[in-house]
C-alpha positions as CSV (number, residue, x, y, z in Angstrom):
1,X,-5.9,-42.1,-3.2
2,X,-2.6,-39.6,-3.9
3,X,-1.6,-38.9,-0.3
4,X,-0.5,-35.3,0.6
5,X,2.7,-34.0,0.2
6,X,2.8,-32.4,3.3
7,X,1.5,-35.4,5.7
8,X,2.6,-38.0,3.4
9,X,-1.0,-39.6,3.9
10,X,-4.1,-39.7,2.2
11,X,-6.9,-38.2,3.5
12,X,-9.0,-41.6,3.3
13,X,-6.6,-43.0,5.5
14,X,-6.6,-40.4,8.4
15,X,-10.0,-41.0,8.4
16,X,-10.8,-44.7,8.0
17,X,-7.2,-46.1,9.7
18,X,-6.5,-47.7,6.2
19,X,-5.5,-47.5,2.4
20,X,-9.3,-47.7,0.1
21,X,-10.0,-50.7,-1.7
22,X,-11.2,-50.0,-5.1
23,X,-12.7,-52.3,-7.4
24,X,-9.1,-53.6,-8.7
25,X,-8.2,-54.9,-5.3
26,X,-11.0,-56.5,-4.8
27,X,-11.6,-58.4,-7.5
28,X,-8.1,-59.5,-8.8
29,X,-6.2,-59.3,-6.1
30,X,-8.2,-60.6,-2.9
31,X,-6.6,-60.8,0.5
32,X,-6.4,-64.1,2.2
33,X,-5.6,-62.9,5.3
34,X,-9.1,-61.0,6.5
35,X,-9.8,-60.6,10.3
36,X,-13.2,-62.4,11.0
37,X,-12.8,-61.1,14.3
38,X,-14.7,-57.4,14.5
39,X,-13.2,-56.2,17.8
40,X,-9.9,-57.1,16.6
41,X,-10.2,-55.2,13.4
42,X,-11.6,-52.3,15.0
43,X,-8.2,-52.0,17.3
44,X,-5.9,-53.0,14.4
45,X,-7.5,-49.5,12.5
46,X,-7.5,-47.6,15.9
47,X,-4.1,-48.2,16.8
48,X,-3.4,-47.5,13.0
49,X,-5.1,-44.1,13.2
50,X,-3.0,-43.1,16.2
51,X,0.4,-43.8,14.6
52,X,-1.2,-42.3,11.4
53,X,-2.3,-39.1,13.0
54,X,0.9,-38.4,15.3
55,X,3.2,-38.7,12.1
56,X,1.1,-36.9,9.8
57,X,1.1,-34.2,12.6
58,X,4.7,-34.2,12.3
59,X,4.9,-34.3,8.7
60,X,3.3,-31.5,8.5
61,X,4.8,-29.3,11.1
62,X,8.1,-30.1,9.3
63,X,6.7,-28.9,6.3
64,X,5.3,-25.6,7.6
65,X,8.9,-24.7,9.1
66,X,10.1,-25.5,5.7
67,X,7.7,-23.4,3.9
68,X,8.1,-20.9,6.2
69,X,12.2,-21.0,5.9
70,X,11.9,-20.7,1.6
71,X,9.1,-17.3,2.5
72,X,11.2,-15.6,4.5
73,X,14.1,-16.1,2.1
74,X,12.3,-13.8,-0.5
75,X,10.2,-11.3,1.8
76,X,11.5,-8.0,3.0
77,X,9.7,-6.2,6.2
78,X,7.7,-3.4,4.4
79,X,9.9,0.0,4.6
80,X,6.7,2.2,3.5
81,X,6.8,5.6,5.2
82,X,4.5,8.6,6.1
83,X,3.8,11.0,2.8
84,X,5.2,8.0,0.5
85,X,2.5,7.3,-2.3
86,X,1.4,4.4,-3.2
87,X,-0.9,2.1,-4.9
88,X,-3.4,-0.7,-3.7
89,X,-3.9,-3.9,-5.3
90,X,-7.7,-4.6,-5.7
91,X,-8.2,-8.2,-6.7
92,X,-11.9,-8.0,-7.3
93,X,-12.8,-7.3,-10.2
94,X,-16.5,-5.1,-10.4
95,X,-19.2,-7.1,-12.5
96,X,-19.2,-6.1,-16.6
97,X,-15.0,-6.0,-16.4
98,X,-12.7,-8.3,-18.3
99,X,-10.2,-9.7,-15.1
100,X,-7.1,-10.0,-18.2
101,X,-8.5,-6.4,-18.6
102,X,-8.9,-4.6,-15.4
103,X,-6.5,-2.2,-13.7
104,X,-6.0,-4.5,-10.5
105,X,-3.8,-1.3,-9.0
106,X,-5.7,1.4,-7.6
107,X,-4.0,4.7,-6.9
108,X,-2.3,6.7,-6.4
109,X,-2.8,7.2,-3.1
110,X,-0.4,8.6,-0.1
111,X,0.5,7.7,3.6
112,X,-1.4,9.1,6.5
113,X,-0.6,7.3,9.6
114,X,0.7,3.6,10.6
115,X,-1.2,1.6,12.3
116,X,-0.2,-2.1,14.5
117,X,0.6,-5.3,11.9
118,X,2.2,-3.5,9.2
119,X,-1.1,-1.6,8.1
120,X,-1.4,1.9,6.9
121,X,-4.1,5.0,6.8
122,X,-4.1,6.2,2.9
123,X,-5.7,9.5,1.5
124,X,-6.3,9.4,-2.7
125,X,-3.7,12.2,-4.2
126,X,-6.7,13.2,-7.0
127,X,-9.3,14.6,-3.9
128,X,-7.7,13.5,-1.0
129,X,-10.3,11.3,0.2
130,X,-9.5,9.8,3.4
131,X,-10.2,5.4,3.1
132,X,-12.5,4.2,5.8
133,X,-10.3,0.7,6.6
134,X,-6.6,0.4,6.9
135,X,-4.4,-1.2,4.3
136,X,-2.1,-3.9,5.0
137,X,1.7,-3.4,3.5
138,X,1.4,-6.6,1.2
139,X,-1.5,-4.8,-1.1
140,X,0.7,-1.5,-1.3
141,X,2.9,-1.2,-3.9
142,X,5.3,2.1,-4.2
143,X,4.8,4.6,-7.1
144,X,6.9,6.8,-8.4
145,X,5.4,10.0,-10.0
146,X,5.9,10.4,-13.6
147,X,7.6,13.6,-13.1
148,X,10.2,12.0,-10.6
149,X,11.5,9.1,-12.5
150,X,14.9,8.7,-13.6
151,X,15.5,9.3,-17.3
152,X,17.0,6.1,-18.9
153,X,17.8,7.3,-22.0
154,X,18.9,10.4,-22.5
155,X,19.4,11.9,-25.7
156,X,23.0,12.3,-27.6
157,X,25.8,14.7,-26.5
158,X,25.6,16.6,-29.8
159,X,21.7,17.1,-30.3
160,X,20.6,20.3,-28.5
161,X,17.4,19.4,-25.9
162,X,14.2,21.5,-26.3
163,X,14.0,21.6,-23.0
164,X,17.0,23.4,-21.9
165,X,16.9,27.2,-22.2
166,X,19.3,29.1,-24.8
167,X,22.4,30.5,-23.9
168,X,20.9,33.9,-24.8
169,X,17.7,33.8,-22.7
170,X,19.6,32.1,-19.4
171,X,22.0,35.8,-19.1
172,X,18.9,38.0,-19.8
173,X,16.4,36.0,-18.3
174,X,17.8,36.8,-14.5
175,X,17.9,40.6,-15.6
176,X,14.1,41.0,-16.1
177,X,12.8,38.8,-13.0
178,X,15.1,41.3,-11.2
179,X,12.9,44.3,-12.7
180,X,10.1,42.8,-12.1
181,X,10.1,41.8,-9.0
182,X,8.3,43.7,-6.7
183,X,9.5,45.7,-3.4
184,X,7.4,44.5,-0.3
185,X,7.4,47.2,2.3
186,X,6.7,46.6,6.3
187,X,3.9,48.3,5.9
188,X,2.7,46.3,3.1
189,X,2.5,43.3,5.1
190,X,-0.9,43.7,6.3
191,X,-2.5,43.7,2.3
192,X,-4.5,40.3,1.9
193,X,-3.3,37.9,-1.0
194,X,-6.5,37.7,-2.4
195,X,-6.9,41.5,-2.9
196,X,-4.5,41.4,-4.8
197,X,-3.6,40.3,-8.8
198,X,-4.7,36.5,-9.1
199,X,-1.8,35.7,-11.3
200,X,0.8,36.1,-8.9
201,X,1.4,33.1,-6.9
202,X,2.3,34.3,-2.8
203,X,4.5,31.9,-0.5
204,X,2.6,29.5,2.1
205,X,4.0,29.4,5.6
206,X,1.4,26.9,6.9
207,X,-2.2,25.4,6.9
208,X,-4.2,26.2,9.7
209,X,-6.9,23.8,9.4
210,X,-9.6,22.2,6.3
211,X,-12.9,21.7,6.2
212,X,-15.9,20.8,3.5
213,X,-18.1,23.3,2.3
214,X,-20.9,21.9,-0.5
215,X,-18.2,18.9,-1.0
216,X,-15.6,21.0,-1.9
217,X,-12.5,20.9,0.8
218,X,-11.1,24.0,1.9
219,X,-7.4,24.9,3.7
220,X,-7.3,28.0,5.8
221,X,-3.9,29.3,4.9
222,X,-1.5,31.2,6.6
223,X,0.5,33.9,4.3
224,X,3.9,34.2,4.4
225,X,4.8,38.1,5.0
226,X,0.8,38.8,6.1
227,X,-1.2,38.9,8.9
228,X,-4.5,37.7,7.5
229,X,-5.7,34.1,7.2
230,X,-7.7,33.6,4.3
231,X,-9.6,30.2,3.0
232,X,-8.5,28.6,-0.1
233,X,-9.6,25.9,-2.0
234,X,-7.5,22.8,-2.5
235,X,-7.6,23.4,-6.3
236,X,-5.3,26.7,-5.8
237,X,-2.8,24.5,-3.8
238,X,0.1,22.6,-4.4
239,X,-0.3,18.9,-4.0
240,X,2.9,18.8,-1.6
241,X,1.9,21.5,0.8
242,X,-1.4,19.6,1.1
243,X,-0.1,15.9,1.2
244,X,2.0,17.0,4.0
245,X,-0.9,18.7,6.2
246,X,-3.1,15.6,6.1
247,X,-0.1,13.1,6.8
248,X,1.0,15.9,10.0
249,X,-2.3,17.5,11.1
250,X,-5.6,16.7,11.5
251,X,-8.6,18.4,10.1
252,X,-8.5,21.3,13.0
253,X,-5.1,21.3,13.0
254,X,-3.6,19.3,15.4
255,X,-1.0,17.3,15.6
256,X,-1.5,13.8,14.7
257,X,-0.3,11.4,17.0
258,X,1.7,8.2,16.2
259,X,-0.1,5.0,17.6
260,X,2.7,2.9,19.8
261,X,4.1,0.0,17.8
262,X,3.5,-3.4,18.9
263,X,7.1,-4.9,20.4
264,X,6.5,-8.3,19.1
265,X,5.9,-7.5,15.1
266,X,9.2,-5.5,14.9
């Protein structure tokens, strides 16, 4: 038998105490010098399984701190952090899917809390769903949103951008958001958002609290410039104002609290 390349035996050997005889051996090439003694070929394979199993043991410890040197030559500590998205690597595949097919990265998704061994609490950025189990680092892979990545080939100096405003409508744009903006008076500041037009978007100063009501999830907001708290749901809301309650807050509100790492994995 092929021994291992770790122990440097074969496993027939670490059992039996010695190298198996196949057919070959036996037939063409017989040994002349057989024990007919049992008791003294039972101590020659004993003694051989002890040498056998203390260098093999070695062997393969060498090999393990070897292995282990060549890892930790290629592997970075994870450096994911709270509100960072993400996506999960799911290696199975559900039943009816192609494997050469099937998304194997799930997401995204973004950070909620740390937990001990490099394991983290994800919410999904679609509904924020909170997952049940915690994720360890090496299944988490960062993403970048499509809107936030880096442009890598921009267009020529000399052809105008669609995107970029006139010349024209960048001098006269300024002049009409400063006639339309409106004047908020002191004693304005006790007129509920929702009362009034639904077009015009009203600054956030903070989310209270959530809750679920008939599976949709609601965020009690505080206004910024009102007095009244008002219940919106998390369709009306900016992603970022809500990725950054559930990774802060719990659902009433409070504070979430950092579990204490574990001295020996840093």
């Amino acid at each position: 038998m092929t021994p291992s390349a770790s122990s440097e035996y074969s496993p027939f050997y670490l059992v039996f105490g010695k190298d198996m005889k196949l057919p070959f051996d036996v037939n063409l090439i017989p040994r002349e010098d057989l024990n007919k003694n049992l008791k003294t070929h039972i101590d020659n394979i004993l003694d051989n399984l002890k040498i056998a199993k203390t260098i093999a043991t070695e062997n393969l410890t060498h090999a393990q701190q070897k292995q282990k040197t060549y890892y930790d030559k290629r592997t970075e500590l994870p450096k994911f952090e709270v509100n960072d998205q993400v996506l999960v690597f799911t290696p199975k595949v559900p039943v009816g899917y192609s494997s050469k097919l099937y998304k194997k990265q799930d997401g995204p998704f973004y950070i909620v809390d740390k937990g001990s061994n490099y394991t983290y609490k994800l919410r999904r950025c679609s509904d924020h769903k909170l997952l049940k189990s915690m994720i360890n680092a090496n299944r988490l892979k960062l993403y970048h949103p499509p809107d936030h990545r880096q442009n890598l080939n921009p267009p020529p100096r000399n052809v105008p951008r669609p995107d970029l405003p006139m010349p024209v409508q960048s001098q006269v744009q300024p002049q009409q958001e400063a006639q339309q903006a409106p004047i908020v008076d002191d004693d304005d500041n006790d007129v509920d958002p929702k009362d009034q037009n639904d077009d015009q978007e009203y600054p956030i100063e903070r989310i209270i609290r959530s809750r679920t009501v008939n599976g949709q999830k609601q965020y009690l907001i505080k206004w910024k410039g009102y007095k009244g708290h008002t219940w919106q749901l998390a369709k009306d809301l900016s992603d970022d104002i809500i990725i950054n309650f559930h990774a802060t807050k719990t659902q009433q509100g409070r504070r979430r609290k950092r579990p204490k790492r574990n001295p020996c994995f840093e």
